[in-house]
ZATIMAR-68931 format. One line per 3 residues: their letters; for each residue x negated, y, z negated of C-alpha. Coordinates in pm, 1 decimal. Layout:
<pts>
A = X Y Z | ...
</pts>
This chain:
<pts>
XXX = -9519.0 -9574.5 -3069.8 | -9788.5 -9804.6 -3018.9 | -10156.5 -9695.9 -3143.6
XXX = -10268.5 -9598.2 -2741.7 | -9972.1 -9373.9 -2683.3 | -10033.2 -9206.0 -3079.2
XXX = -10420.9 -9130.8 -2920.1 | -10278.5 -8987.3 -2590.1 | -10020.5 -8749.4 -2780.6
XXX = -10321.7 -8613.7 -2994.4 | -10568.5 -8618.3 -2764.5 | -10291.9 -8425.9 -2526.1
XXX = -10222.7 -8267.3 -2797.7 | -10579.7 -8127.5 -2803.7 | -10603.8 -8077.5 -2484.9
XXX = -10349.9 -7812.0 -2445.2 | -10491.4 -7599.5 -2710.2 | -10768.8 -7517.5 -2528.7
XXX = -10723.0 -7211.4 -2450.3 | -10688.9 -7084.9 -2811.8 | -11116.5 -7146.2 -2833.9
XXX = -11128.1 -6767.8 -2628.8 | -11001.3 -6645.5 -2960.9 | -11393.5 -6645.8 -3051.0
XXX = -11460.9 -6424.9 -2730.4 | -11176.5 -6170.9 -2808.6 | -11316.4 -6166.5 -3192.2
XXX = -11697.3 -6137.2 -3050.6 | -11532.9 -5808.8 -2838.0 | -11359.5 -5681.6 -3190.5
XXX = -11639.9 -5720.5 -3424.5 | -11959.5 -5673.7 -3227.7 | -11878.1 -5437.8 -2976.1
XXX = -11943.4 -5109.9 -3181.5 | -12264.3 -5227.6 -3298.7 | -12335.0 -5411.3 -2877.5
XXX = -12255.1 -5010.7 -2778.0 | -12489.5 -4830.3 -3004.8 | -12781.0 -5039.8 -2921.7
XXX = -12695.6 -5129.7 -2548.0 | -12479.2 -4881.0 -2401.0 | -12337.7 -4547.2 -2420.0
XXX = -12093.8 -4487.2 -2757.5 | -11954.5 -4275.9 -2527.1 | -11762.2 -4604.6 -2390.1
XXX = -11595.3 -4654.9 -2679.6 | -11393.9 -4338.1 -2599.7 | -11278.6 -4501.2 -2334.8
XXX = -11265.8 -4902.8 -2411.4 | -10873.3 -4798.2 -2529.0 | -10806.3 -4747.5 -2205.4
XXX = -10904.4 -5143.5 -2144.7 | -10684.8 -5241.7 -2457.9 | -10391.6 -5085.0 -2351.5
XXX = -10416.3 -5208.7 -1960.9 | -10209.3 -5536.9 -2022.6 | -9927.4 -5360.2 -2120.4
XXX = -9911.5 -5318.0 -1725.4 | -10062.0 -5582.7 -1610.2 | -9863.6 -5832.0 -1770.2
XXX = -9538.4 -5769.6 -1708.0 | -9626.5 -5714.7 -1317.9 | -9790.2 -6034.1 -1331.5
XXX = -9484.5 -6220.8 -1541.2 | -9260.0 -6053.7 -1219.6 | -9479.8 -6186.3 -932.1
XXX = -9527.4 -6567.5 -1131.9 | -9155.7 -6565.6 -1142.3 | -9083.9 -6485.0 -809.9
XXX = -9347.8 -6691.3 -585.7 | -9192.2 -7027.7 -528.0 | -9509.9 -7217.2 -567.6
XXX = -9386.8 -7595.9 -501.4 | -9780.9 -7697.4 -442.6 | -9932.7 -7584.4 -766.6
XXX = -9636.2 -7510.2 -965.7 | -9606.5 -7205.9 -1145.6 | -9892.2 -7145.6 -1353.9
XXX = -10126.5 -7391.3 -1224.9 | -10298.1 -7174.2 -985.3 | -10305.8 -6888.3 -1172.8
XXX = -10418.4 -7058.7 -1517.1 | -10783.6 -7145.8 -1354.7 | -10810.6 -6829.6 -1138.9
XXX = -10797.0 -6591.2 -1443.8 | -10960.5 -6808.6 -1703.6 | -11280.6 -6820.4 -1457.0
XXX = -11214.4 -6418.5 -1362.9 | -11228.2 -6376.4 -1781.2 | -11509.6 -6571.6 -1825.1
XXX = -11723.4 -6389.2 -1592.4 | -11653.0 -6093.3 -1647.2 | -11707.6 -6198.8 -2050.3
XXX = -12083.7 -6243.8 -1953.2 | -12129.1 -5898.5 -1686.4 | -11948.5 -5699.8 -2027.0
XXX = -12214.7 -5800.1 -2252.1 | -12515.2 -5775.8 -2015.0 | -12579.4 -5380.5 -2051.1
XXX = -12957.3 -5415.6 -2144.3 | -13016.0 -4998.7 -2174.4 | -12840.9 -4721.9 -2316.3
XXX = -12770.9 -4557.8 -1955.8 | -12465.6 -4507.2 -1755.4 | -12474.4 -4816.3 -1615.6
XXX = -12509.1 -5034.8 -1990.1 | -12192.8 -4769.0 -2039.9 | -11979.4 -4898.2 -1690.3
XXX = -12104.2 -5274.0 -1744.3 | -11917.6 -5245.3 -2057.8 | -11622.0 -5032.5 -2010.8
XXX = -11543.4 -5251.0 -1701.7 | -11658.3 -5613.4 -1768.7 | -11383.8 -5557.1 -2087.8
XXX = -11111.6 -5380.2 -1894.9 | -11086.1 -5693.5 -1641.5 | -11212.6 -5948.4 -1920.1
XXX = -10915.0 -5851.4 -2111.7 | -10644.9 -5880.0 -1899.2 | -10795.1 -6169.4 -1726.2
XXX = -10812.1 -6332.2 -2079.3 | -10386.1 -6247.8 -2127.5 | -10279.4 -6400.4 -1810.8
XXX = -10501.1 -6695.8 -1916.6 | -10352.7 -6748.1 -2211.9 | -10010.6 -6683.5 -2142.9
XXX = -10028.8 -6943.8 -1844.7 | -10184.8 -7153.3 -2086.3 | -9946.2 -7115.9 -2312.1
XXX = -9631.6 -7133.7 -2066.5 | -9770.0 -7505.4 -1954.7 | -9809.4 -7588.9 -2327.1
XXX = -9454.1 -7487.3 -2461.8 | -9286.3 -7662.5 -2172.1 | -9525.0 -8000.8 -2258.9
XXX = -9448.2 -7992.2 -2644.8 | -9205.7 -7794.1 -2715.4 | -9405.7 -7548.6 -2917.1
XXX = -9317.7 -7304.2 -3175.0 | -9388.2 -7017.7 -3208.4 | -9354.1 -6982.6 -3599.8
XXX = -9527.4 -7356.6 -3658.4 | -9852.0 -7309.4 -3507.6 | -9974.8 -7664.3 -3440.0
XXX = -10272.4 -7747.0 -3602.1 | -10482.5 -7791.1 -3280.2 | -10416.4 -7460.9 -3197.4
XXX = -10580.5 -7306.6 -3559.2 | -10830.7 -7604.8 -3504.7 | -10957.0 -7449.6 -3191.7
XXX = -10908.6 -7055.5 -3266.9 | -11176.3 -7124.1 -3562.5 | -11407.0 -7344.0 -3358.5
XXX = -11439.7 -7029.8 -3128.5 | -11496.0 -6754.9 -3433.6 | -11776.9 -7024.6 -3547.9
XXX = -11911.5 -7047.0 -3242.2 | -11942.6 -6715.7 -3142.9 | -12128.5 -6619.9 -3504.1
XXX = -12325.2 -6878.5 -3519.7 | -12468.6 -6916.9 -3152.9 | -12518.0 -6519.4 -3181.7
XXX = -12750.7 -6609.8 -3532.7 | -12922.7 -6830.3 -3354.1 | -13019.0 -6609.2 -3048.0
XXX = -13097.0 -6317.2 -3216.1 | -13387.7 -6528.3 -3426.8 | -13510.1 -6627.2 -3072.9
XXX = -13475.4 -6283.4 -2889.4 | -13284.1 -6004.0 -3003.7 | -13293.0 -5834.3 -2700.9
XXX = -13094.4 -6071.2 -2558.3 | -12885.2 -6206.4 -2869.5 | -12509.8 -6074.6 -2666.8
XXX = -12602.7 -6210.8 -2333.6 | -12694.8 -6510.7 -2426.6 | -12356.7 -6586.0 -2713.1
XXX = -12169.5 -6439.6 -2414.4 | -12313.1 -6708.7 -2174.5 | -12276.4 -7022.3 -2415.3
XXX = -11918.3 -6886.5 -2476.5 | -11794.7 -6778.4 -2105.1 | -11938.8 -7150.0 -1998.4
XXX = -11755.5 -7325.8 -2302.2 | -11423.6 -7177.1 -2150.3 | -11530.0 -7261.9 -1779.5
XXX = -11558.9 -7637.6 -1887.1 | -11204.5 -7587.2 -2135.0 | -11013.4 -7418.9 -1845.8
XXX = -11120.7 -7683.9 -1591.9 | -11049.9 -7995.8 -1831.8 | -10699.7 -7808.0 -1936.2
XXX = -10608.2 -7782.5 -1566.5 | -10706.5 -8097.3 -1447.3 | -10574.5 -8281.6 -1743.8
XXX = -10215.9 -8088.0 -1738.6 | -10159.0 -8033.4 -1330.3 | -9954.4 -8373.3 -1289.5
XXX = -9771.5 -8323.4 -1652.3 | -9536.5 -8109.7 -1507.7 | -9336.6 -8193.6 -1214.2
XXX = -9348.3 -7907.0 -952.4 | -9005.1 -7799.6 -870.4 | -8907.9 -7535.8 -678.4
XXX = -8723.4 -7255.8 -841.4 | -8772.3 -6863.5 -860.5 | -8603.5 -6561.5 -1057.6
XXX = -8554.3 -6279.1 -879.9 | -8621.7 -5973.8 -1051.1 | -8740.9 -5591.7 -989.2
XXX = -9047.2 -5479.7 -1188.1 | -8810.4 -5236.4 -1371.8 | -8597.0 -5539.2 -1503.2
XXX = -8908.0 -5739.1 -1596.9 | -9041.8 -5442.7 -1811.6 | -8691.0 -5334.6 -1915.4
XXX = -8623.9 -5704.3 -2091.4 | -8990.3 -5698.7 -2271.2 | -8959.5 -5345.3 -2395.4
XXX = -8598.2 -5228.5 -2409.8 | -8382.6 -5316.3 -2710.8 | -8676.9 -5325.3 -2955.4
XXX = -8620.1 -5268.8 -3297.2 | -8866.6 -4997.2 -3341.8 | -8906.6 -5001.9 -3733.8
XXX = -8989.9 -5375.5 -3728.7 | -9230.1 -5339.0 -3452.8 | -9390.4 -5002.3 -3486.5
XXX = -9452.9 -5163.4 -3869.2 | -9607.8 -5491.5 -3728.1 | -9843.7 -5291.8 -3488.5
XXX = -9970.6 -5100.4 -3690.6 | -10018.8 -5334.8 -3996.2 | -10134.8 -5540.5 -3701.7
XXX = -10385.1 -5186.3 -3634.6 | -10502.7 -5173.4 -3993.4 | -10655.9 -5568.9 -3973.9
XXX = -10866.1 -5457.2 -3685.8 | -10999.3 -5088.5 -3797.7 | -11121.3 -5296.0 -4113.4
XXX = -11287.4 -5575.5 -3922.8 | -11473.7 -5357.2 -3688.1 | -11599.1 -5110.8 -3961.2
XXX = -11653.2 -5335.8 -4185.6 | -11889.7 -5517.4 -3969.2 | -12056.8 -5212.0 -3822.4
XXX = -12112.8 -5092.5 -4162.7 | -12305.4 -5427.5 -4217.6 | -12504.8 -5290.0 -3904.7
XXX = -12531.1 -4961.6 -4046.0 | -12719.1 -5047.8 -4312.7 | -12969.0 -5238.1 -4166.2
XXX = -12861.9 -5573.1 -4299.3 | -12999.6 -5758.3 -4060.0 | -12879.6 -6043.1 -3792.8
XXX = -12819.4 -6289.0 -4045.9 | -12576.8 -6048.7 -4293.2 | -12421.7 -5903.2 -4017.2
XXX = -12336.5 -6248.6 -3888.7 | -12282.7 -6403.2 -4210.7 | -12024.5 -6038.6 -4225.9
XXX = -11849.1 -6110.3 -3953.9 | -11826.1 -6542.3 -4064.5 | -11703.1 -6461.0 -4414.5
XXX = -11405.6 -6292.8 -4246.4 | -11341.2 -6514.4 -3987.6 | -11340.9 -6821.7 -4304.2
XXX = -11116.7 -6632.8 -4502.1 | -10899.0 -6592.6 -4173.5 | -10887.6 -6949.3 -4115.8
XXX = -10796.5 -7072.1 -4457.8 | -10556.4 -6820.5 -4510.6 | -10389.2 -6850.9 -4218.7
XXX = -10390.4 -7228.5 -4286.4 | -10186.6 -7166.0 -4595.5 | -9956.9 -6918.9 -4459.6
XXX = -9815.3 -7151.3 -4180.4 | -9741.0 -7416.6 -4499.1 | -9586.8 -7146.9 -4789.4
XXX = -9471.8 -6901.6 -4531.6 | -9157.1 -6938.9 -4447.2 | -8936.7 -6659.8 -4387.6
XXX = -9074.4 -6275.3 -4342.0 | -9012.5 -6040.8 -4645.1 | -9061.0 -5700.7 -4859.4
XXX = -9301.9 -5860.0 -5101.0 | -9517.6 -6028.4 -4750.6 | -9551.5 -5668.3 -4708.2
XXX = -9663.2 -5544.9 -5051.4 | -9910.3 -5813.9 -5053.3 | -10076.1 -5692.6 -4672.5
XXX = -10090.6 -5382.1 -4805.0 | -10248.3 -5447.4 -5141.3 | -10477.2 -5680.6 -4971.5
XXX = -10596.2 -5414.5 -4702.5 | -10635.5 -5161.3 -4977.7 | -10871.5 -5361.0 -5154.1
XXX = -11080.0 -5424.9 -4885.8 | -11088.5 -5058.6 -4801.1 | -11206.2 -4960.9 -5142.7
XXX = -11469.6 -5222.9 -5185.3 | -11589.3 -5082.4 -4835.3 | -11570.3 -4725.3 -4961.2
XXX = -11738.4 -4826.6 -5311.1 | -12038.4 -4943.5 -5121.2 | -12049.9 -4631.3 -4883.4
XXX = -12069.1 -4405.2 -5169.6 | -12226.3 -4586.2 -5483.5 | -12586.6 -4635.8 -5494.8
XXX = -12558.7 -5019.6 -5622.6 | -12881.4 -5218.7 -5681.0 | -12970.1 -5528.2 -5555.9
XXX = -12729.7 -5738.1 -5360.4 | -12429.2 -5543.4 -5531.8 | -12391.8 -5324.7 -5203.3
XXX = -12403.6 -5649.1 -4934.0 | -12182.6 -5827.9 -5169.5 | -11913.1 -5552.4 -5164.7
XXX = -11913.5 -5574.2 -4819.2 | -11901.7 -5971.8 -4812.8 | -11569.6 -5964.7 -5041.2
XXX = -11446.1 -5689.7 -4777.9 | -11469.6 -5922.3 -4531.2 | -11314.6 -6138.4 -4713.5
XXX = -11018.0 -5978.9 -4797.2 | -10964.1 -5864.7 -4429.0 | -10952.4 -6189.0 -4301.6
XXX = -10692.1 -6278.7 -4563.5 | -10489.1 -6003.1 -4524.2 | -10517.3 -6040.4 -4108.6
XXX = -10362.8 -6432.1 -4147.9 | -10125.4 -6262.4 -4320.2 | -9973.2 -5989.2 -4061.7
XXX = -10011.6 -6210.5 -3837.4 | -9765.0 -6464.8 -3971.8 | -9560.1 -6197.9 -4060.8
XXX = -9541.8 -6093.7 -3710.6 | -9490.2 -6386.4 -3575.8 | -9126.6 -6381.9 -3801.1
XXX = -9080.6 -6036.9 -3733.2 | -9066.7 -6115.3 -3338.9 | -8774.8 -6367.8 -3376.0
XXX = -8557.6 -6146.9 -3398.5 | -8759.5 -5788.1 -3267.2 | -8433.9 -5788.3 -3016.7
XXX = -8161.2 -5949.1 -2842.2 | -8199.8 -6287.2 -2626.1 | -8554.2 -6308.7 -2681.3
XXX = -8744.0 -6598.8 -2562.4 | -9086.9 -6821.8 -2662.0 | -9257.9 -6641.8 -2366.9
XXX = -9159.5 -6275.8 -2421.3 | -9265.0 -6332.7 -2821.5 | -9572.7 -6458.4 -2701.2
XXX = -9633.7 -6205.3 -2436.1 | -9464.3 -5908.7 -2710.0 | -9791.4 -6027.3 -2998.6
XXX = -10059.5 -6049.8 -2742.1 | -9975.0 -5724.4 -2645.3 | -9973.7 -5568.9 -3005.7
XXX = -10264.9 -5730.9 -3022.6 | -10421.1 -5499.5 -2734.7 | -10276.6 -5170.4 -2888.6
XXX = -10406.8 -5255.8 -3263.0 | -10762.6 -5296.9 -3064.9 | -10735.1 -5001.2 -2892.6
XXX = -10596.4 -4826.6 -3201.0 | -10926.4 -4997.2 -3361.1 | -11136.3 -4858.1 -3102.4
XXX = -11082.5 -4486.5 -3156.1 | -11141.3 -4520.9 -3501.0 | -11501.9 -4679.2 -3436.2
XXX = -11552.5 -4411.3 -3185.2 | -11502.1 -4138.7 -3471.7 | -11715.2 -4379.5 -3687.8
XXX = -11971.0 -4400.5 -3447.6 | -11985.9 -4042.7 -3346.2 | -12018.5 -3927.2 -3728.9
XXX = -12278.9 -4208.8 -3778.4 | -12518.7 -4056.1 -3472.7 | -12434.0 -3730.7 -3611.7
XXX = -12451.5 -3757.0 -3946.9 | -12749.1 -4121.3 -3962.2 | -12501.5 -4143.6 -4249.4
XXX = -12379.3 -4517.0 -4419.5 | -12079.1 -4307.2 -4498.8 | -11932.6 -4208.8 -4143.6
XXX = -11777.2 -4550.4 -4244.5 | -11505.1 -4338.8 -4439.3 | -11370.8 -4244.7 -4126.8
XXX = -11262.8 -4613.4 -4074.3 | -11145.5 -4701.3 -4426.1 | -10954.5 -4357.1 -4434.7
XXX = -10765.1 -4442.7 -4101.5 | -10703.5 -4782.7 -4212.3 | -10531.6 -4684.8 -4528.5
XXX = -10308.9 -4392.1 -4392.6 | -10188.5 -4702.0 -4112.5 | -10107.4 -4928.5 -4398.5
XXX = -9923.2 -4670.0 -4573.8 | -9741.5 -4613.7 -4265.5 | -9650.5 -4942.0 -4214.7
XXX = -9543.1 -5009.4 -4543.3 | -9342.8 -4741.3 -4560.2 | -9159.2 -4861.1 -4251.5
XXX = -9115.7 -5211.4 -4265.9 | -8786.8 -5407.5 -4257.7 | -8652.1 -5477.7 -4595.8
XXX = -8468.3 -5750.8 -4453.0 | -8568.1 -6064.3 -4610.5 | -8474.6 -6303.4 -4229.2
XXX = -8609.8 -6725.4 -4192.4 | -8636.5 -6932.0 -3872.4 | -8357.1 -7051.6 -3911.4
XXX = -8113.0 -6754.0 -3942.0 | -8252.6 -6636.8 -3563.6 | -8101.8 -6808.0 -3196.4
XXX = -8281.9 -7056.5 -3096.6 | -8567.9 -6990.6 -2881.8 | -8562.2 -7151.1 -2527.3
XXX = -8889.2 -7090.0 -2336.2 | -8692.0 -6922.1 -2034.9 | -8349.3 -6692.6 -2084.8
XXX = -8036.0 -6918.6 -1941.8 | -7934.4 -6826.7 -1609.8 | -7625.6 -6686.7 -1758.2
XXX = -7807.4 -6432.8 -1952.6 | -8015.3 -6315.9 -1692.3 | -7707.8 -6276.3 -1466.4
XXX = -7574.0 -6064.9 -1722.9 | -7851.6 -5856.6 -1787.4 | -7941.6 -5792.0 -1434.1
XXX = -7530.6 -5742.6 -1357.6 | -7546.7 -5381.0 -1364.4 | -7826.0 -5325.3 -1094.5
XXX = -7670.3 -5595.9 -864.2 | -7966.5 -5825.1 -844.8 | -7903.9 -6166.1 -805.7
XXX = -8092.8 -6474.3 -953.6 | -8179.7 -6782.9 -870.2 | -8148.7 -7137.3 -1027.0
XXX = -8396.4 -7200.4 -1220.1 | -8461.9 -7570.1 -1449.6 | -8608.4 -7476.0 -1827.4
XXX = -8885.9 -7767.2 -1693.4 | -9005.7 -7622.4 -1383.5 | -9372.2 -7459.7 -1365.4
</pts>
């Protein structure tokens, strides 16, 4: 390959991972949101913001059946719907953070501007995604490096511009991070769609399925041990963030700590998930034992500085190395997900293990989210640092749980199928033989 075609495969390459940079929105919603509530809008809302989590586990699949059965020769497949709801998230990024009083309508701008932003943000990515596998071949265990390149950009991004805001105006610290983010995925999504529309030839081609099918071949067959243990070691990763950086808030650390919080466990993310995509290669018992000890860590140092009276920097440093150790342990469910979902049932595909984490993703949130909301509640209560314990308590009975249910099959890459991006049209014959339905051709290339 001559030296202009290696720079048009990276800069491709780059291209098509650019939809991973709304990673730093969906951690801005994780991490900030508790603290955005309490001084913003109603904590009442976070009562209700599960409601918003779980919402994709809907929408998606309705979505996946409508994509599939719209014989879009024009734009192809995904290339009208990739720009619609990456602009759709993106605005609705910026009306989520612009509550700018604790009334009911801080509490609506919030409950609602997340509710669409989220599932906006899912069909984004997924469409994103979709265009991306069929380009270069993606796996789904080997995350490319453009992809991890891009999901940290957007965690720095978000921190940092949010530092830098609240020096100028703290009043306005979350509207402005949400502007500079929602406008840095605008200018992504357009440059993504523009530079991938002609990539992909559009052929015509639909499946034909009824929404019961489509739902019945994401969430039927599942095996429930391995799954129910991914979610919810998938849960404990995002109780700890949250508290861990609304405990920063709760004592008054300041902008800058709270930030700096929130950084050190996006860093420790990054570089651990880093090394787990080079020495991880197969899922396994001891993966487990070292999420959990990881997790239990963190929760202790969190509790140790909720309780103990430590001078100086001894209490913000506990909650630094909590951080820390969240992050790490969070690359490392992750990864162990991703191996999990090989095989989490029969004749799975790239797409539905794609769609299948993103939407464990939204049910460890909204998992996360009721714990804040008892954390929250205690802490207006209580104007107690150690309403915290609510968090850390619900963190570790989830990673007991999950321990105590995961898989002790030790299963690599290799020993699952291969995964083809769409089920052959064999298989979906089959599958959709006993209700009659009939299917149509359908090329593995076509949008």
């Amino acid at each position: 390959m001559s030296i202009t075609g290696k720079t048009e495969g990276k800069l491709q390459k780059t291209v098509l991972s650019c939809d991973t940079f709304t990673t730093g929105c969906l951690a801005m919603c994780l991490l900030f949101v508790a603290p955005y509530a309490v001084s913003f809008g109603s904590t009442l809302v976070l009562w209700f913001l599960p409601i918003a989590c779980l919402l994709p586990f809907v929408v998606l699949p309705l979505f996946y059946t409508l994509v599939h059965r719209v014989d879009t020769t024009l734009f192809g497949r995904y290339h009208l719907v990739m720009p619609l709801a990456g602009f759709t998230a993106a605005l609705f990024f910026v009306y989520a953070f612009a509550a700018t009083d604790g009334g009911a309508l801080g509490a609506c701008s919030i409950f609602f501007g997340l509710t669409v932003f989220l599932s906006s943000v899912m069909i984004y990515r997924y469409c994103a995604f979709s265009v991306r596998a069929r380009l270069l071949d993606e796996n789904i265990v080997a995350a490319s490096p453009y992809n991890i390149a891009f999901t940290v950009l957007g965690g720095i991004v978000a921190i940092g511009t949010f530092i830098g805001f609240f020096y100028y105006d703290q009043a306005t610290a979350y509207i402005n991070t949400a502007y500079v983010l929602a406008s840095a995925c605008t200018v992504l999504v357009i440059v993504q769609y523009l530079s991938t529309f002609y990539s992909i030839p559009q052929l015509s081609g639909k499946r034909v399925q009824s929404v019961k099918n489509v739902f019945r071949s994401f969430f039927s067959g599942l095996d429930l041990r391995m799954y129910f243990s991914a979610l919810l070691f998938n849960a404990v990763f995002a109780v700890l963030g949250a508290s861990v950086v609304f405990f920063a808030y709760q004592l008054g650390f300041g902008a800058l700590r709270v930030a700096g919080t929130a950084g050190a466990l996006v860093g420790c993310y990054a570089v651990a998930e880093c090394a787990c995509v080079f020495c991880v290669k197969h899922r396994s018992k001891g993966l487990s034992i070292v999420a959990l000890t990881v997790f239990c860590a963190a929760a202790v140092s969190i509790a140790v500085a909720a309780i103990v009276d430590l001078a100086g920097g001894g209490r913000a440093a506990c909650v630094v190395v909590a951080a820390g150790l969240v992050g790490a342990g969070g690359a490392i469910v992750v990864r162990q997900t991703k191996l999990r979902f090989l095989t989490v049932k029969p004749r799975i595909t790239s797409g539905a293990v794609f769609i299948l984490m993103e939407l464990t993703a939204c049910a460890a949130a909204a998992i996360s989210c009721v714990a804040l909301a008892a954390t929250v509640a205690v802490y207006g209560g209580t104007g107690s640092t150690l309403s915290v314990l609510c968090g850390c308590g619900t963190a570790f009975v989830l990673a007991v749980a999950a321990f105590a249910v995961a898989g002790k099959k030790r299963t690599k890459p290799a020993d699952a199928p291969g995964l083809s991006y769409e089920p052959k049209t064999g298989e979906i014959d089959k599958s959709l033989s006993v209700d009659g339905e009939s299917v149509d051709d359908e090329s593995g290339d076509d949008q």
